[in-house]
Backbone as JSON Lines, residues from 0, in Angstrom:
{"i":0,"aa":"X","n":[25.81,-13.44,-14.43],"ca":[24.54,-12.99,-13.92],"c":[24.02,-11.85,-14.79]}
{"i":1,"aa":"X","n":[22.81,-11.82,-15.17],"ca":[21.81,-10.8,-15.81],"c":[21.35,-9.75,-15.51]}
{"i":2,"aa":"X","n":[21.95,-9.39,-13.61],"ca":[20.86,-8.75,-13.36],"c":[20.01,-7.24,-13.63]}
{"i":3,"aa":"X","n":[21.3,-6.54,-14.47],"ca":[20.78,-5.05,-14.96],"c":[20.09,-5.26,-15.88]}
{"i":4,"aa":"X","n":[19.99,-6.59,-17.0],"ca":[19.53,-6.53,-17.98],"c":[17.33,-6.95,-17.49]}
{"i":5,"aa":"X","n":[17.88,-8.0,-17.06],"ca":[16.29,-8.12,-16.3],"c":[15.92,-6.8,-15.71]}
{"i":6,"aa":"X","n":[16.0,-6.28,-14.96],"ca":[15.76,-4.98,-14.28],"c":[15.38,-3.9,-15.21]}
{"i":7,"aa":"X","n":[16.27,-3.77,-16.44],"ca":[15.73,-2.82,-17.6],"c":[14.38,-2.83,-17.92]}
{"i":8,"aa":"X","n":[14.66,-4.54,-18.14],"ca":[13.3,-5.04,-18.72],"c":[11.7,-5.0,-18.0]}
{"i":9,"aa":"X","n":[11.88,-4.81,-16.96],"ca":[10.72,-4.95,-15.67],"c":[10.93,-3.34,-16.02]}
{"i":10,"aa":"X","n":[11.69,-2.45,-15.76],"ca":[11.22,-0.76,-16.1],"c":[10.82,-0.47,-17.13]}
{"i":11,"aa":"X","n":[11.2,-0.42,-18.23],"ca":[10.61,-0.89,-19.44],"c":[9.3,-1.04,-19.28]}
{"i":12,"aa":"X","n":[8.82,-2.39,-19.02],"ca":[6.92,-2.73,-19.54],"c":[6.72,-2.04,-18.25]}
{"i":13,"aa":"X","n":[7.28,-1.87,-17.32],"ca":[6.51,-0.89,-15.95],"c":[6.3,0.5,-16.54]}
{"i":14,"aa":"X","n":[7.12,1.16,-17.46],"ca":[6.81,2.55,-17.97],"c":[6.03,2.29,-19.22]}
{"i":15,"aa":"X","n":[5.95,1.22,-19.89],"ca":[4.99,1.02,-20.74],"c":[3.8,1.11,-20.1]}
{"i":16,"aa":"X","n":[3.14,0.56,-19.14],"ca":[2.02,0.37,-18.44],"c":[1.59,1.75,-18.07]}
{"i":17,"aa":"X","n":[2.45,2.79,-17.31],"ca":[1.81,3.91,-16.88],"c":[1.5,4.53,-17.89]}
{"i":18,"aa":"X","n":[1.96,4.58,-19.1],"ca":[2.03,5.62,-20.32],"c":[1.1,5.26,-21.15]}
{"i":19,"aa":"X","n":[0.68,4.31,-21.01],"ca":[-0.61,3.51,-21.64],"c":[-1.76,3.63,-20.64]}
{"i":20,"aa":"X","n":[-1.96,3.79,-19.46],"ca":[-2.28,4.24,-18.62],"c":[-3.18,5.91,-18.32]}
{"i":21,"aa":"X","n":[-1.75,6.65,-18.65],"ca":[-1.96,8.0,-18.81],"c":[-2.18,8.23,-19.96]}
{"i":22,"aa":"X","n":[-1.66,7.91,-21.11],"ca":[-2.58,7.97,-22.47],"c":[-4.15,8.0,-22.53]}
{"i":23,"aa":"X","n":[-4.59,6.39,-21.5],"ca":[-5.73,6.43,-21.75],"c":[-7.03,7.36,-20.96]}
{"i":24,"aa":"X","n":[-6.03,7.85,-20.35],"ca":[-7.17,8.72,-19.51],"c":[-6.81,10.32,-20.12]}
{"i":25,"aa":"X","n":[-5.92,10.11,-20.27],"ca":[-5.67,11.98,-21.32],"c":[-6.0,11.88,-22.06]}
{"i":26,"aa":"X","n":[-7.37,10.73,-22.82],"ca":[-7.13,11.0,-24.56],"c":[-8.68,11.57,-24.69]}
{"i":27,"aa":"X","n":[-9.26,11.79,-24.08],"ca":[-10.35,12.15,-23.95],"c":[-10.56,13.72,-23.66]}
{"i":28,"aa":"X","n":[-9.5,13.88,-23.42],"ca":[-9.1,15.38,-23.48],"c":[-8.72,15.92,-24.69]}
{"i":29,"aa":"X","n":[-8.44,15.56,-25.51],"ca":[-7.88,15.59,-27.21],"c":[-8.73,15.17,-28.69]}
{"i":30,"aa":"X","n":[-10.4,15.11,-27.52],"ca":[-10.97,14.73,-28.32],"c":[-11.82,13.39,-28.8]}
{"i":31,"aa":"X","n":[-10.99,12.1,-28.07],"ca":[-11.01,10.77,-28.19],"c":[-12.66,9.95,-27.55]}
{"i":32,"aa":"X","n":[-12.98,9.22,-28.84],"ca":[-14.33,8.93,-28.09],"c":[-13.64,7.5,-26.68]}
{"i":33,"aa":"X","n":[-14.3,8.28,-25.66],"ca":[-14.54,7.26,-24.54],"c":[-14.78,5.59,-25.04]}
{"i":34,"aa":"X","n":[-15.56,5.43,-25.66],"ca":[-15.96,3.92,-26.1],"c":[-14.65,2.92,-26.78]}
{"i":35,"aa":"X","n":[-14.16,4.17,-27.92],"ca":[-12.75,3.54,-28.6],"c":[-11.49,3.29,-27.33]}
{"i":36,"aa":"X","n":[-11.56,4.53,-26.59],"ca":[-10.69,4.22,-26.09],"c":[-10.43,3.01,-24.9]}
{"i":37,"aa":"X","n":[-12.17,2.66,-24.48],"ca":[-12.5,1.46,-23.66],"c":[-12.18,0.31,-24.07]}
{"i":38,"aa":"X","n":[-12.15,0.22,-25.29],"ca":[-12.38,-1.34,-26.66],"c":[-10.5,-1.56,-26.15]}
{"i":39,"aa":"X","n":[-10.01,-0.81,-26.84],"ca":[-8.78,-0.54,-27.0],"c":[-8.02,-0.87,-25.42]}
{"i":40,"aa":"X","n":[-8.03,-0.41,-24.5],"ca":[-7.76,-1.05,-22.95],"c":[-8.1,-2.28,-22.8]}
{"i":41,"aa":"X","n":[-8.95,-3.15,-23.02],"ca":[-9.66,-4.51,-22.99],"c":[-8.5,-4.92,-23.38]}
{"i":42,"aa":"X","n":[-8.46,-4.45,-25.12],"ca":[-7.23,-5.46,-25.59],"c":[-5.77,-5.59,-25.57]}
{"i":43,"aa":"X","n":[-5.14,-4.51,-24.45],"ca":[-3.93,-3.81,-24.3],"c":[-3.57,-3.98,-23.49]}
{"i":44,"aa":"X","n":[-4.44,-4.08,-22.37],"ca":[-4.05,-4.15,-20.66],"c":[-3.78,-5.27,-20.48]}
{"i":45,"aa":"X","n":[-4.41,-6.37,-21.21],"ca":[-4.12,-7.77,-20.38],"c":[-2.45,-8.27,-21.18]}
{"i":46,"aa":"X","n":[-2.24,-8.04,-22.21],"ca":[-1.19,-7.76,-22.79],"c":[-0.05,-7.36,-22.0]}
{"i":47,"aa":"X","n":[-0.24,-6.16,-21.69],"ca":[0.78,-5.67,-21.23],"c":[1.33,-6.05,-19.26]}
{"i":48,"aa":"X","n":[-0.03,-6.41,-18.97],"ca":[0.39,-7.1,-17.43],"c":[0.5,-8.42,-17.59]}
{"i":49,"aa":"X","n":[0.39,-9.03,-18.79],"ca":[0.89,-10.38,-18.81],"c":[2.71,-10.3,-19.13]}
{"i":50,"aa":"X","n":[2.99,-9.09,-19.91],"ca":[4.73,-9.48,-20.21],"c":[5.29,-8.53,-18.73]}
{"i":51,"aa":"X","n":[4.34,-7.74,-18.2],"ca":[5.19,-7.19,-16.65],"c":[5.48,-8.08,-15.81]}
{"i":52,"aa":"X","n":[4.66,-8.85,-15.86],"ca":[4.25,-10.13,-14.78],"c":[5.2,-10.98,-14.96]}
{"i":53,"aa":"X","n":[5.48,-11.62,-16.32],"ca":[6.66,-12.83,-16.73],"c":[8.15,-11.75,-16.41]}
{"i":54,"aa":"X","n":[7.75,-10.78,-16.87],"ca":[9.28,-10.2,-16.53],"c":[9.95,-9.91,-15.2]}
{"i":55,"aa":"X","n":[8.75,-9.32,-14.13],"ca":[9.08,-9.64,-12.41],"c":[9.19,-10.99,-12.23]}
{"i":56,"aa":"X","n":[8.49,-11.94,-12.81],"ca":[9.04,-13.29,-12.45],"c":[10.19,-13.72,-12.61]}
{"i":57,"aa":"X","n":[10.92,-13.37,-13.72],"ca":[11.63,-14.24,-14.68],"c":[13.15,-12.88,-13.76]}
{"i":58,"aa":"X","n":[12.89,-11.49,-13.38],"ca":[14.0,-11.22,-12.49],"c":[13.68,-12.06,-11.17]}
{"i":59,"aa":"X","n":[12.5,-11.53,-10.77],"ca":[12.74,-12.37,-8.82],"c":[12.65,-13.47,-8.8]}
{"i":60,"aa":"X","n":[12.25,-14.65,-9.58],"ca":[13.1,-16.33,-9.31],"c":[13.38,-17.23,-10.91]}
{"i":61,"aa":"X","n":[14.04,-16.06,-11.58],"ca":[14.76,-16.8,-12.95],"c":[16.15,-17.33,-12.28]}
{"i":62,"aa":"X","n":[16.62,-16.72,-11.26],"ca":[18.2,-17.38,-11.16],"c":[18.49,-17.61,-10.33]}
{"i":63,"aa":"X","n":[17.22,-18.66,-9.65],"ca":[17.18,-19.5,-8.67],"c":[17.89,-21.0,-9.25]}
{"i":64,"aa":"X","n":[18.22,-21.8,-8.24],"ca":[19.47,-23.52,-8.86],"c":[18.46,-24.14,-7.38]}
């Protein structure tokens, strides 16, 4: 059975997500034009909740018979 290794993996892109997250709303504080940083979320977010998503799947019914 896998199961610490799946579990890494779901914390993992889950702390990827907030930090990309909080990046994008702190960066505007540092200077960052609003617009870049909008473009840039479009193409990042769906990305990144597409491999969170396969990875809660693939722990809560990968090792189903």
């Amino acid at each position: 059975m896998q199961m610490s290794g799946d579990i890494t993996l779901v914390g993992f892109f889950a702390v990827l997500l907030a930090l990309t997250i909080v990046l994008a709303y702190g960066s505007p504080l540092f200077g960052q034009n609003w617009a870049q940083i909008m473009q840039w979320l479009q193409v990042i977010l769906p990305v990144e909740t597409v491999l969170l998503g396969s990875a809660v799947g693939f722990y809560l019914f990968g090792n189903r018979r």
